[in-house]
N, C-alpha and C positions, 0 to 999 in steps of 0.2 A: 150660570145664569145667562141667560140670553140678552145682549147687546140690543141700544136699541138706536136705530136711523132719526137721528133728529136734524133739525130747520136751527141756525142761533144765527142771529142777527148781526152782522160785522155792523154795518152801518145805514142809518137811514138817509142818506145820500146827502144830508145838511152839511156835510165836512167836505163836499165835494166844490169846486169851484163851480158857476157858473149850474146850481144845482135845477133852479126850475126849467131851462131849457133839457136839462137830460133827461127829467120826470116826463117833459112835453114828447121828446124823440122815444121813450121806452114804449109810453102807454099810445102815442100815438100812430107809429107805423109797424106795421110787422113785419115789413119786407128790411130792415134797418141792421146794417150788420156792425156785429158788436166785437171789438178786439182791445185786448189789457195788457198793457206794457210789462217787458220784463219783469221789473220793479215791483208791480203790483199798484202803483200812486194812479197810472194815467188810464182813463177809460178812452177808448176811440167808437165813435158811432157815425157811420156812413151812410146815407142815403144811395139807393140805386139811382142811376142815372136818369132823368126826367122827371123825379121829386122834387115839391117845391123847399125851396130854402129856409134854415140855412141844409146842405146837406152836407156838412160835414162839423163835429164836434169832439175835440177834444177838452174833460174833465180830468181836475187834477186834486186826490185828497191831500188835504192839508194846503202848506203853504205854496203859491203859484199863478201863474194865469193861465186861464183857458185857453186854447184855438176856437174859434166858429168864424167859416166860412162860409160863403152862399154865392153861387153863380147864377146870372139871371139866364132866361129863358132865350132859348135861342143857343146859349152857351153850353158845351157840353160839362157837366161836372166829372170826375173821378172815374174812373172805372172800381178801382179796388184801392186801399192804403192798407201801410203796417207800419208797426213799429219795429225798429233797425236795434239788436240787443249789443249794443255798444256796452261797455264798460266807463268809460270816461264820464260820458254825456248820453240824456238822451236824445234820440231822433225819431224824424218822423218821415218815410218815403209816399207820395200818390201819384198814381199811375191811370192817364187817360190812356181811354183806345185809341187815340191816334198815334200814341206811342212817346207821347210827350211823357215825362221823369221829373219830379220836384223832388228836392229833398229840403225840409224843414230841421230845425234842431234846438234847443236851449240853449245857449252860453252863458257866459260873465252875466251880464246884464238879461235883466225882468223883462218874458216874452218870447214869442218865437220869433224866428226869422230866416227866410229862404234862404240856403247855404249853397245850393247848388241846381240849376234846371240840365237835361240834357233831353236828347231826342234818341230813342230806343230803335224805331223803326228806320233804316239807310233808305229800305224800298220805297219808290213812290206806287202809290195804291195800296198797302202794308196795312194793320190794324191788328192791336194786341184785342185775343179777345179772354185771354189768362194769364196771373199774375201770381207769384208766391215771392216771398222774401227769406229764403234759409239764409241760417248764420252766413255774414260771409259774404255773400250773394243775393244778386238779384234773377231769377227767373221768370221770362216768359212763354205765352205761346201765342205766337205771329201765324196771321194768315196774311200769304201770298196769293198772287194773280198767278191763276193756275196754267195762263199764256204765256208766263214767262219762259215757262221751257218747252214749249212746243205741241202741248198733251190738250184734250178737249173733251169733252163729255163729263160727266157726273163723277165717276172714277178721278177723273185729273182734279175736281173741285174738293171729292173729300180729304184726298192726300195733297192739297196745298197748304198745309201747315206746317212749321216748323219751331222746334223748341228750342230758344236763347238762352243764353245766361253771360251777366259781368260779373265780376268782382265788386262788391262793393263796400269799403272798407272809409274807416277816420281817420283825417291825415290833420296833425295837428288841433287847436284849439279849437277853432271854428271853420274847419274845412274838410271835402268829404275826397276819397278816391276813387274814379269810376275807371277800372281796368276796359280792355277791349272786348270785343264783343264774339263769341265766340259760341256758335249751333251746335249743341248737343244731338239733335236729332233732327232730317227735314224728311219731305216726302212722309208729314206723321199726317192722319187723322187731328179732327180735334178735339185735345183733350184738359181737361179741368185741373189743375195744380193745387196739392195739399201737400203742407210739410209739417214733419215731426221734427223733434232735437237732432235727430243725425238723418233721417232719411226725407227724398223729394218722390209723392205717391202723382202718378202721372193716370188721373181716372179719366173712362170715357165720359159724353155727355151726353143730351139726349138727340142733338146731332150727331153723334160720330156715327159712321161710316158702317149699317147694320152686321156685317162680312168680320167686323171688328171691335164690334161692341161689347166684348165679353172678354176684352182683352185690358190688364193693367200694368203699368211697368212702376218700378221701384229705383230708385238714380240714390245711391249710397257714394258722395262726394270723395267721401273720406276713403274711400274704397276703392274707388277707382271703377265700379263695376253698375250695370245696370239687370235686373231680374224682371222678365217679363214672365206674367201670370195669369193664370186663366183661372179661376175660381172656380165656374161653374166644370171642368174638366179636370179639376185637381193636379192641373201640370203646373211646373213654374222650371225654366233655365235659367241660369245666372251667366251674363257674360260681358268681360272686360270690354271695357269701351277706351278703345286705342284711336285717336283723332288721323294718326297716321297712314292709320290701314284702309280709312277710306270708305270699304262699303261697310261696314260697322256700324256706322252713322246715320245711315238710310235705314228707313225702317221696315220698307217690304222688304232689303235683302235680309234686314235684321228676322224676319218674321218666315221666310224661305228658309231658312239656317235652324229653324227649331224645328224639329218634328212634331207632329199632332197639334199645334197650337190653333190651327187655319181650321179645324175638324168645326161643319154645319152646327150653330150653334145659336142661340136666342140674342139677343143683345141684354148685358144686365139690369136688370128695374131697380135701381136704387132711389131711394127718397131721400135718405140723408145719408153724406162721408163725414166720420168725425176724426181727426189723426189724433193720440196719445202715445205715449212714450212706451205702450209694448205694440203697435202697430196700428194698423187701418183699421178703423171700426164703420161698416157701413148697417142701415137697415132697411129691409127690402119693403115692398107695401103688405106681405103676407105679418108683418110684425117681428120675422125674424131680424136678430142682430148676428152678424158674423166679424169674424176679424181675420185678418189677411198681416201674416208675421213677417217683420223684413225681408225675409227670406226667401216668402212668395209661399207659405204656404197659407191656408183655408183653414179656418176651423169655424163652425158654430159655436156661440155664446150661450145662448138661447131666447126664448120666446115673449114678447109682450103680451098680456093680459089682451089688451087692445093693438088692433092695425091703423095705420095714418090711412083716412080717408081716403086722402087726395093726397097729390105731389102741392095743393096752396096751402097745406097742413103742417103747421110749425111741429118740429120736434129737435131734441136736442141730444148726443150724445156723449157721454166722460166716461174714463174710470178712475178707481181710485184703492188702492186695498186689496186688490182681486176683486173688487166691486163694479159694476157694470149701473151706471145712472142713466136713465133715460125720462127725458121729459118728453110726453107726448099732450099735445095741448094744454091741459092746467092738471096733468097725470104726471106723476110722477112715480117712479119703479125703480126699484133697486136689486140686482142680480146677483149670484155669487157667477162669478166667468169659470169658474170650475167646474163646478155639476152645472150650468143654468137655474139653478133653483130662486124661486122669489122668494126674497129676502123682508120689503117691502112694499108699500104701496101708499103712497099718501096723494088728498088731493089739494092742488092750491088755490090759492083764492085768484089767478089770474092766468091767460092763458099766451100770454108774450111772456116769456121769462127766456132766460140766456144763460147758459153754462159757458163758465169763462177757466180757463186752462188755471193751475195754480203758476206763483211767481216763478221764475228761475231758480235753480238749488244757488245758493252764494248770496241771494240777492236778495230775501227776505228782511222784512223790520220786525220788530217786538212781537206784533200784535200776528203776522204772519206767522212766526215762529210756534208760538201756543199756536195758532189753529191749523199748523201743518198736518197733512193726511189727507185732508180734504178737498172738495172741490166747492165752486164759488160759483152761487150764482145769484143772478143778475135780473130786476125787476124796475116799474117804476116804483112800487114798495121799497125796496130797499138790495143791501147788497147780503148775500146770506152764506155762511157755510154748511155745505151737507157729508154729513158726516157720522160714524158712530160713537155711541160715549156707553158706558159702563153706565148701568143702572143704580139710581139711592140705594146706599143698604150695606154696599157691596165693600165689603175691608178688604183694602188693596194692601201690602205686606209696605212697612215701614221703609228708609232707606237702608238704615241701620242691616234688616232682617237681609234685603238686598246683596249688601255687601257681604257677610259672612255665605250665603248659599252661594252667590257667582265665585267665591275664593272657593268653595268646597268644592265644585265642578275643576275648578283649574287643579288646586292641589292631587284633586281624586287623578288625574290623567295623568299628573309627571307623577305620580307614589307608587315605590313597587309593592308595597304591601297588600294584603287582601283583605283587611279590615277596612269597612266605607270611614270616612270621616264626616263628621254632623258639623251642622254651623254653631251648637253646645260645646261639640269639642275644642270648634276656635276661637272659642270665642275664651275660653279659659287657660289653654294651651299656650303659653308664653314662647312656644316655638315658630308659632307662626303672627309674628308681631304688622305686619302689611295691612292685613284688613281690621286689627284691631286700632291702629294708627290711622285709618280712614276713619273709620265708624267714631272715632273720639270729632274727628273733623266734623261731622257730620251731625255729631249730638251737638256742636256750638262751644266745644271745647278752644276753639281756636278761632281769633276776631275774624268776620268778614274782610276786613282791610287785609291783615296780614296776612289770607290765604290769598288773596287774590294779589297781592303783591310777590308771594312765593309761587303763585300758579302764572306771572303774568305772560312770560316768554313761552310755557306750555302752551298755551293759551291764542298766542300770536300763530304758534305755529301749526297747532291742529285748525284754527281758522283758515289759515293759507293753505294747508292739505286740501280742508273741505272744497275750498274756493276750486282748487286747482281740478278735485276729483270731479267737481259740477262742469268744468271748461273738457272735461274728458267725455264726460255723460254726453253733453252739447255738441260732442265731436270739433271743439273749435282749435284750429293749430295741435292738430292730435300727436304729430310728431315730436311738437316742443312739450307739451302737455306730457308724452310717458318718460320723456328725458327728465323733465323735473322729479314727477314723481319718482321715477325709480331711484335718483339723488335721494329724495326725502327718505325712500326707504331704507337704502345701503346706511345713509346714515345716523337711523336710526337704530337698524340691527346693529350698526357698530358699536352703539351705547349697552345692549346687551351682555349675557354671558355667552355667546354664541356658541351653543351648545345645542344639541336636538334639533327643535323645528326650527328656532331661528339660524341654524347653519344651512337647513336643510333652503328655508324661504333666500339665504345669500345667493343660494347656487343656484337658484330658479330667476332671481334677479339678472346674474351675472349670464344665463346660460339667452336669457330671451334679450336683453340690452345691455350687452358686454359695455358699450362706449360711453354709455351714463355710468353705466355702473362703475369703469374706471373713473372717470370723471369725480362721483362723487369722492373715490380713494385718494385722489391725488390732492383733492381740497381737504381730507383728514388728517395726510400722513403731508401737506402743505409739501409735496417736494418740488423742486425745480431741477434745473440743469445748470452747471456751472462754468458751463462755455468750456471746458474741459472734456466734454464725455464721459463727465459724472454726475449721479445726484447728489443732492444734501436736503436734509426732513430737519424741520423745526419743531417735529410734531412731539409731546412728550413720550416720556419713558413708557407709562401705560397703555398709549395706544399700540405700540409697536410690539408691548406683549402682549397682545391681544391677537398682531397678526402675526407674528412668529409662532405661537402655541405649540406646544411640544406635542408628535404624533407619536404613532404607535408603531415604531419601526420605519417610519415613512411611508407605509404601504397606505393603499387606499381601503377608506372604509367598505366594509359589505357593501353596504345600502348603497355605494357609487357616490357618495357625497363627501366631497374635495374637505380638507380645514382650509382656512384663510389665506394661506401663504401658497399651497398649491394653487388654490383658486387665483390668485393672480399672478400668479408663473405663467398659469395656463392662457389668461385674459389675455397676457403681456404678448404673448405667442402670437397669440391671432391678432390681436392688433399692430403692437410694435416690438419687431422682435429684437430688432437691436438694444432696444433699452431694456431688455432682462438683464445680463447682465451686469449691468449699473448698478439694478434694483439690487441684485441679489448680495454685489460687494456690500452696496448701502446697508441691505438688511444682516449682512453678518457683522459692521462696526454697530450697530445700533442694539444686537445680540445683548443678554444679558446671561448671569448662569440660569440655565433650564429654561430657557427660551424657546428652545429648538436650535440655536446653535452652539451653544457652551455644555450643554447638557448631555446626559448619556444616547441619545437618542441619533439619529442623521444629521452630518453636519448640514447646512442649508443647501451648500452648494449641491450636492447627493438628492437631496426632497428636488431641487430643480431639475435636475436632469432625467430622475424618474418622470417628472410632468411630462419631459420631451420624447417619454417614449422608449421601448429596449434598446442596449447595448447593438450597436451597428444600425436602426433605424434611424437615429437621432442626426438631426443639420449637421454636418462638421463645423461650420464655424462659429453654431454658440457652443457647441461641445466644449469646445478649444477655449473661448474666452470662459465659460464657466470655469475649465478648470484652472486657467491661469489666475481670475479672478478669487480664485478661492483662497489663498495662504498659505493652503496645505501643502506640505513637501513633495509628499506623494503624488498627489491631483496634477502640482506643477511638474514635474518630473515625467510621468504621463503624456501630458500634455507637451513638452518638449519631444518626448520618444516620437508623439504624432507627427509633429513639426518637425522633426527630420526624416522620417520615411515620407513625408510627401515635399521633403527639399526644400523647405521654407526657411534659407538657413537664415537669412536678417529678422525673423521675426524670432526664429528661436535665440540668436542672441540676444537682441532686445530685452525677451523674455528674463532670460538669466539678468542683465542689467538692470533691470526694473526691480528687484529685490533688491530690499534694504540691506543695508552694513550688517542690521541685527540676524541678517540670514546668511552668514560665513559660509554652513555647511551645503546648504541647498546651492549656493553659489559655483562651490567646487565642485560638484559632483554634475551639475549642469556643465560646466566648465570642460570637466572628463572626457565626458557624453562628446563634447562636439570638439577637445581635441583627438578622440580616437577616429572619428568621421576625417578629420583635417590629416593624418595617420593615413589615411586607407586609398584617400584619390586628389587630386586636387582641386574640386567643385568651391569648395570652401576658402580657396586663397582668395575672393575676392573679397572678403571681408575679413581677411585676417586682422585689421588696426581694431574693427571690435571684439571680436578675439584676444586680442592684445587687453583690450582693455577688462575683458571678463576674468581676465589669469589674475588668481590669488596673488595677493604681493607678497604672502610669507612663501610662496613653494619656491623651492631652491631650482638650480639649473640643472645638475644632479637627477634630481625627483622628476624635472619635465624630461628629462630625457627618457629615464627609464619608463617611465609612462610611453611618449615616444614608441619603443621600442616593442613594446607589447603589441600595440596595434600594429605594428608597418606589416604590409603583406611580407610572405616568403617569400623568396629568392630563388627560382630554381636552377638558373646561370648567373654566372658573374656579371658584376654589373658592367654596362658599357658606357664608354663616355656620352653619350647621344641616342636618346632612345626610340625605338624602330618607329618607325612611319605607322600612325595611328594609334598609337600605345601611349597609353595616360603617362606624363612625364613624372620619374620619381619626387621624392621630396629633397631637397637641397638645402643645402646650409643656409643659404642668402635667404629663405622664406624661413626657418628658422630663428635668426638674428634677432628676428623682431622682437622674437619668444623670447630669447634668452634675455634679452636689452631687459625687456618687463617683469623677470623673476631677479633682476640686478637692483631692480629703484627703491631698495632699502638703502643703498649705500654698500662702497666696496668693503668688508671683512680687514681691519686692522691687523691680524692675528696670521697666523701660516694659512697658505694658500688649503681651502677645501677638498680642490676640486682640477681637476687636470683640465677644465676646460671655463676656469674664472678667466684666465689669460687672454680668451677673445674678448668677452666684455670689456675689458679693462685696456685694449690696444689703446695706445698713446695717437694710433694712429701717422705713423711711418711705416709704409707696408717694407717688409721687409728686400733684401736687393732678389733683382731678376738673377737667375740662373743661367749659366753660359747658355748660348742656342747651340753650339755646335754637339754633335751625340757625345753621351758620356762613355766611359769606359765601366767596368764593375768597380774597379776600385776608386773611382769616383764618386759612384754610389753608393758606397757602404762608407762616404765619409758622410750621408745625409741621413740619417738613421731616421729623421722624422719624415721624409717623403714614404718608407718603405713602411713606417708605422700606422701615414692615413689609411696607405691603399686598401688592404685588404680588410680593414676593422669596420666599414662604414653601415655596414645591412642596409644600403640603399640610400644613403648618402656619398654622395657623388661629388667627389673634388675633382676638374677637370685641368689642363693646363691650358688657357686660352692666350697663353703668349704666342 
């Protein structure tokens, strides 16, 4: 059936404050511009300048007070006002051409009142003759005394314009913040300012500068960038505006720097600009509508029935739907913006009417709510929405019927089967109990109160999604605006079975705002750092299987899509790589079985290193801490072999030291490892007391010897008392000692001596007498059987005689 374009009445303006004076300003002036607060409560209606009073009015539905102001004659009124879409409060800014600034606001207390005056214009001789107010900001466009810079003739008068902008933000209860003032563009023509939710449309007017009248720029805050376009030539460049660089700024070099923009061209005839939220809607006097896309490009809409007479020819333009509305005198036409096709056509009973933008998304009350879609307008009749409604007749499918078809699409895409599934089948199938569990909800199985007390925190918090998505739409704080959100989302997929598309949407999170995306992780798995150089997680048992998840070999999926635990190995990396690590000890005590660390699959440590890339690509130094970090005998042992081929002998003791009592065996064999190094040169005597301390307290003196001995290099001369100049000094008893002291500290052996060489440990300490000095004879010698026994038994143990 075919849809039909109807008129419904919101309101007949009696709920309006201050209602017969806005009936008098609707029906009585046509030049009266009409603007509606965020909210949707407050109507603003402006007189042009030289109108008699009052010429300015603000209306307020429901409860309130009105503004109405009037400046007498002689005095100049406003140039232009808006209203300022604060969040807190609202406000109100009006802007004379002299460059005067008011800002008005509500507080605490009933009424308006002036919060803040400033003065826009520094120059003397200066006058704003354009004003917009985007989020955030105030914009002008100032015309200068084209003397200031030395230039004269007609050329110097069309480019003495220039375009401003402050910040203009709410500071506290009842106070406003006006940032400094800073030129976007000068040396411009002058041009007429329209803004949408994120973008500032900079149109010519019917002065500008004929060489340049066919020319429009697009100023995307949020972007950093400004797109200048030609409509009529189908060109558009987009290019960063860096305050820095200087000529950037300037708009003939800006306009020198584009090719073909300057090509002999008409100036554009527009009668009306309308901005909407998919771009610039203008209509020419041929009755064409076109629309001009952020972007800068051009497209036709299509055509009205009727063209505007004249440029004193009220017409108005919205969209809404893919719908294109256009009021041309008391006509009204309705487009589809795809094909152009008229859709409708109705006539009204009055020929001043106003289309007024819908409220902000967030910001809607009850009544906005039901008539969202539509667009609003505005008479001294009444306030109306236009919009389309399904025709009498028409049986729209139950909630109930609802629920089981949207489960049957979801179910049909995860099912590998090739049988369809009906909303008959789930509706009997007790395997799919989800939507039959709604649909009971929904038949009134379950109290009003009690759902909405079980829905209440869902409820808060798709509210605040919504709230936040509309402050993204609006482009306002767009940076904090995707950090939140992408929060909202990690933590939402983390409620998940993360699995398929919702692993797939983690990694598209993590891949485009790593820093949220950690962020939200660290507020799930709650870890801190414990002044230590460790973490500790409060977070329960279940979340952490969830991020451990056991893979599949630990290799990465086909499809290049991480499980959870890669995925922030990998995060950890680029952002901070020291704290992997931490992570990854924390996430193997927090392991359960079949976690991904207890389980048959890669221990963790192994899943992290593969993140970091092939064998020999990988940092060395988280290499090293993964594998020390890890537990595992092997990993450590590895990781020590590293640690001595690159000489790190205090950290490789360390390393041995740092295992628990409960690790004997990995102890000794670490042990081994660095007395056979301590064997082969002397690099390592400078830490031999940690050596000392790494030596097993059961291994006998015996055992370290013979170890000893394994290692010491060959001999291929005798040894000498004093070794050659440059030649690494053998190993000697006195650096020994230490060693043997530390395989003693069970206590001396009650029982027959072991050991041929317990007797040094155990010296009483009275070295024994000196030996005549004068030379011995042989058979003096052969009464010392133990001198002739050191000598030659030592393989590089060197007893010298230093008497």
């Amino acid at each position: 059936m075919k849809r039909v374009g109807t008129l419904r009445l919101l309101s007949d303006l009696n709920n309006f404050s201050g209602a017969a004076r806005l009936r008098e300003l609707l029906a009585g002036d046509p030049a009266v511009r009409v603007r509606c607060s965020p909210d949707g409560r407050h109507l603003l209606l402006l007189r042009p300048p030289g109108a008699p009073g009052p010429q300015l009015l603000v209306a307020v539905r429901g409860p309130g007070t009105e503004l109405e102001r009037a400046w007498p004659a002689g005095q100049p009124s406003p140039l232009d006002a808006f209203f300022l879409p604060w969040p807190a409060r609202l406000a109100l800014v009006l802007v004379w051409e002299s460059g005067l600034a008011e800002v008005w606001g509500t507080g605490v207390g009933p009424g308006w009142r002036l919060l803040q005056s400033t003065e826009l214009c520094t120059g003397g001789g200066a006058r704003v003759v354009a004003v917009a107010a985007p989020r955030g900001r105030l914009v002008w466009c100032e015309e200068r005394q084209a003397g200031a810079e030395g230039r004269e003739g007609p050329p110097a008068v069309a480019f003495s314009h220039c375009v401003c902008v402050r910040t203009l933000e709410p500071s506290g209860e009842a106070g406003t913040n006006l940032g400094r003032t800073h030129i976007l563009l000068h040396n411009c023509p002058r041009f007429g300012l329209l803004t949408s939710r994120k973008d500032l449309f900079l149109v010519p007017t019917a002065t500008t500068w004929p060489g340049v009248g066919h020319i429009l720029l697009i100023w995307s805050p949020s972007k950093g960038k400004v797109v200048v376009a030609a409509p009529c030539l189908g060109l558009s460049h987009s290019k960063s505006l860096n305050p820095g660089g200087g000529d950037p700024w300037d708009f003939r070099t800006l306009l020198r720097g584009l090719p073909g923009l300057l090509s002999p061209r008409q100036p554009l005839t527009v009668h009306t600009w309308a901005p909407t939220p998919q771009g610039l809607l203008w209509l020419d006097f041929r009755g064409t509508v076109s629309l001009v896309q952020p972007h800068g490009g051009t497209r036709a809409v299509g055509t009205l029935q009727e063209a505007p007479a004249s440029l004193a020819g009220s017409a108005a333009l919205g969209a809404f739907h893919g719908t294109l509305a256009c009021v041309l005198g008391s006509t009204l036409e309705l487009l589809d913006m795809g094909s152009g096709q008229l859709l409708e056509r109705k006539v009204l009973s009055t020929d001043r009417v106003h289309l007024l933008e819908p409220p902000a998304p967030g910001m809607e009350n009850e009544e906005e709510l039901e008539t969202r879609g539509g667009l609003r307008l505005l008479s001294a009749v009444g306030l109306f929405r236009v919009g389309w409604e399904a025709p009498q007749g028409l049986e729209l499918p139950s909630a109930e019927d609802l629920v089981f078809e949207e489960a049957c699409e979801y179910y049909q895409r995860r099912s590998l089967r090739g049988a369809r599934l009906t909303p008959e089948e789930l509706r009997h199938n007790s395997t799919f109990r989800a939507p039959q569990a709604l649909a009971s909800i929904l038949q009134g199985h379950v109290s009003p109160s009690t759902l909405l007390t079980t829905l209440r925190a869902e409820l808060r918090d798709y509210r605040g999604l919504e709230h936040l998505k509309a402050q993204l739409v609006a482009g306002d704080d767009e940076e904090a605006g995707w950090t939140e959100l992408a929060e909202h989302e990690v933590a939402r997929l983390l409620r998940t079975e993360l699995m398929g598309d919702q692993l797939a949407q983690l990694n598209t999170v993590f891949q485009a705002l790593p820093t949220a995306a950690w962020g939200a992780i660290l507020r799930a798995l709650q870890l801190q750092p414990d002044g230590n150089g460790r973490l500790r997680s409060q977070a329960p048992p279940d979340v952490w299987k969830k991020v451990l998840g056991v893979t599949t070999g630990g290799k990465e999926p086909p499809s290049g899509i991480l499980p959870l635990f890669e995925l922030l190995c990998r995060c950890l990396c680029r952002l901070e790589p020291r704290w992997l690590p931490p992570f990854v000890e924390l996430a193997q005590q927090q392991g359960g079985p079949g976690w991904g660390s207890g389980g048959p699959g890669l221990p963790l440590y192994r899943r992290a290193l593969e993140v970091l890339g092939e064998e020999g690509t990988r940092p060395e130094a988280l290499e090293l801490d993964l594998l020390l970090g890890s537990g595992r005998p092997k990993a450590v042992l590895q990781a020590v072999g590293q640690l001595v081929q690159k000489e790190e002998w205090e950290r490789a003791l360390e390393a041995g030291l740092a295992l628990s009592s409960s690790s004997p065996l990995l102890r000794s064999e670490i042990f081994k490892l660095l007395l056979a190094e301590f064997a082969r040169h002397r690099r390592l005597d400078a830490h031999l007391p940690l050596l000392c301390r790494l030596c097993p307290p059961d291994l006998a003196p015996t055992e370290l010897l013979l170890l000893l001995q394994t290692h010491l290099p060959d001999e291929l001369e005798p040894p000498a008392p004093f070794p050659e100049p440059g030649a690494e000094p053998p190993l000697t008893v006195g650096l020994l000692r230490a060693l043997l002291e530390q395989t003693g500290t069970q206590g001396r052996p009650s029982g027959p001596v072991l050991s041929q060489y317990e007797d040094i440990l155990w010296d009483p300490g009275t070295p024994p007498p000196t030996p005549p000095r004068g030379p011995m004879s042989a058979l003096q010698a052969s009464d010392h059987p133990g001198l002739e026994a050191w000598a030659p038994s030592g393989q590089g143990l060197c007893v010298t005689d230093t008497g």
